[in-house]
C-alpha positions as MATLAB code, in Angstrom:
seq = 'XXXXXXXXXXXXXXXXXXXXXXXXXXXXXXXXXXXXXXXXXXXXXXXXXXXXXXXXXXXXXXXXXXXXXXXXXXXXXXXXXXXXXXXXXXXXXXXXXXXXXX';
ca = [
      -0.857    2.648 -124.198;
       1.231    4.046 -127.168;
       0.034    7.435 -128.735;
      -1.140    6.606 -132.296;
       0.143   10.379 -133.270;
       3.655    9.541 -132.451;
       5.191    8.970 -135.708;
       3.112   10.190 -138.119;
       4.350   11.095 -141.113;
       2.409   12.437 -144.430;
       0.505   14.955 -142.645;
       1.058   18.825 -143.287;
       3.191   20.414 -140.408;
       1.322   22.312 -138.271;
       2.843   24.436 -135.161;
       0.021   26.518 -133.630;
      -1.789   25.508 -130.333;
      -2.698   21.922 -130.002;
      -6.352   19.764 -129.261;
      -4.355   16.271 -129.519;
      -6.014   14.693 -132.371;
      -5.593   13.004 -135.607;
      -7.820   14.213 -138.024;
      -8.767   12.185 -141.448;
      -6.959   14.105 -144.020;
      -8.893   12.143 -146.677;
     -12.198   13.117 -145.697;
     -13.150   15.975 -148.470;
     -16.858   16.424 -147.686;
     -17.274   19.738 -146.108;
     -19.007   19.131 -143.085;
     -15.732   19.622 -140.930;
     -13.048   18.083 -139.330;
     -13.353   13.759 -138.883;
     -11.555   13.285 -135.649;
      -9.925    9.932 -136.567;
      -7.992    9.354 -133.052;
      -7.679   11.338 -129.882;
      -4.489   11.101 -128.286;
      -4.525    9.773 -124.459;
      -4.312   12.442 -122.225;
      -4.105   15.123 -124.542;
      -6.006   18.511 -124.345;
      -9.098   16.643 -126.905;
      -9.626   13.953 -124.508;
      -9.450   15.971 -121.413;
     -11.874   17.874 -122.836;
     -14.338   15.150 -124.127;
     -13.818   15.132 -127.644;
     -13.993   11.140 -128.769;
     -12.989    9.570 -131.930;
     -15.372    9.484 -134.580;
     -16.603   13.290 -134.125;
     -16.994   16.099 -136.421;
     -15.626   19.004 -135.324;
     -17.258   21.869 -136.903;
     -16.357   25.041 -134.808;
     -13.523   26.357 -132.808;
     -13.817   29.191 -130.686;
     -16.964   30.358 -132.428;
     -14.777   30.194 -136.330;
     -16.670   27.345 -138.583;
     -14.790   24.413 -138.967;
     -15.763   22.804 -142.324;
     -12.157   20.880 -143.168;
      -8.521   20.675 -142.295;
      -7.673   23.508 -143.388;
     -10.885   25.434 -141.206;
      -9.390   23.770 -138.332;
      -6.037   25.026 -138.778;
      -7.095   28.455 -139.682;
      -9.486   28.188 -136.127;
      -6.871   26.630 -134.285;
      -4.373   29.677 -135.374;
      -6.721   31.790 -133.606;
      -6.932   30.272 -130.375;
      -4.168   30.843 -127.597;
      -2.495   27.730 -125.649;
      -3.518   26.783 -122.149;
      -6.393   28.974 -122.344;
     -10.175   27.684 -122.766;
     -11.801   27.473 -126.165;
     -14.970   26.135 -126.912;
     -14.803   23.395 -129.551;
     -18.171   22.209 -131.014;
     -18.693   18.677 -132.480;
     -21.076   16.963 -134.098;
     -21.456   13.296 -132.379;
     -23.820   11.053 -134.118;
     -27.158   13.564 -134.774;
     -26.103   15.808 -132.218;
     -24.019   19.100 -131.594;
     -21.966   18.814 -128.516;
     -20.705   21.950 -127.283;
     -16.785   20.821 -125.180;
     -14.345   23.128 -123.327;
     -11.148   21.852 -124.470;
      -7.562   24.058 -123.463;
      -5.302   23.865 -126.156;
      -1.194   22.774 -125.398;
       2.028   23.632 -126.960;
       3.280   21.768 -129.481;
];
């Protein structure tokens, strides 16, 4: 299947470590980071993270936006384990995820 990342456009540049995600840049309402698509393969889905979730800590840093996740994913080193924690429905799933290059 194609990646749905390839492509994008619109989206601020980031080049820290990467989960392999597409996050909803629209989504405003605090409560952290709306994983709108996980790319195939990528460090995200390896690691369990599914579309849909909210991912609302990185490596123990709170994750309540964008933004939090850049500034979490900054802090994190590539090809070495971080935990990520998501919220999945009414639930807080705790995932080991290791971040790639970009």
């Amino acid at each position: 299947p194609q990646d749905p990342h390839a492509g994008v456009t619109g989206t601020p540049a980031f080049t820290g470590p990467r989960l392999g995600i597409l996050l909803d840049y629209e989504d405003i309402s605090g409560a952290g980071a709306v994983v709108q698509s996980v790319s195939p393969g990528g460090a995200a889905d390896k690691g369990g993270v599914k579309d849909g979730d909210v991912i609302v800590e990185i490596g123990g840093k709170p994750v309540t936006g964008v933004g939090g996740y850049m500034t979490a994913m900054n802090g994190v080193a590539t090809g070495k384990e971080v935990e990520v924690v998501v919220k999945r429905k009414d639930q807080k799933v705790t995932l080991k995820v290791v971040p790639t290059k970009p």
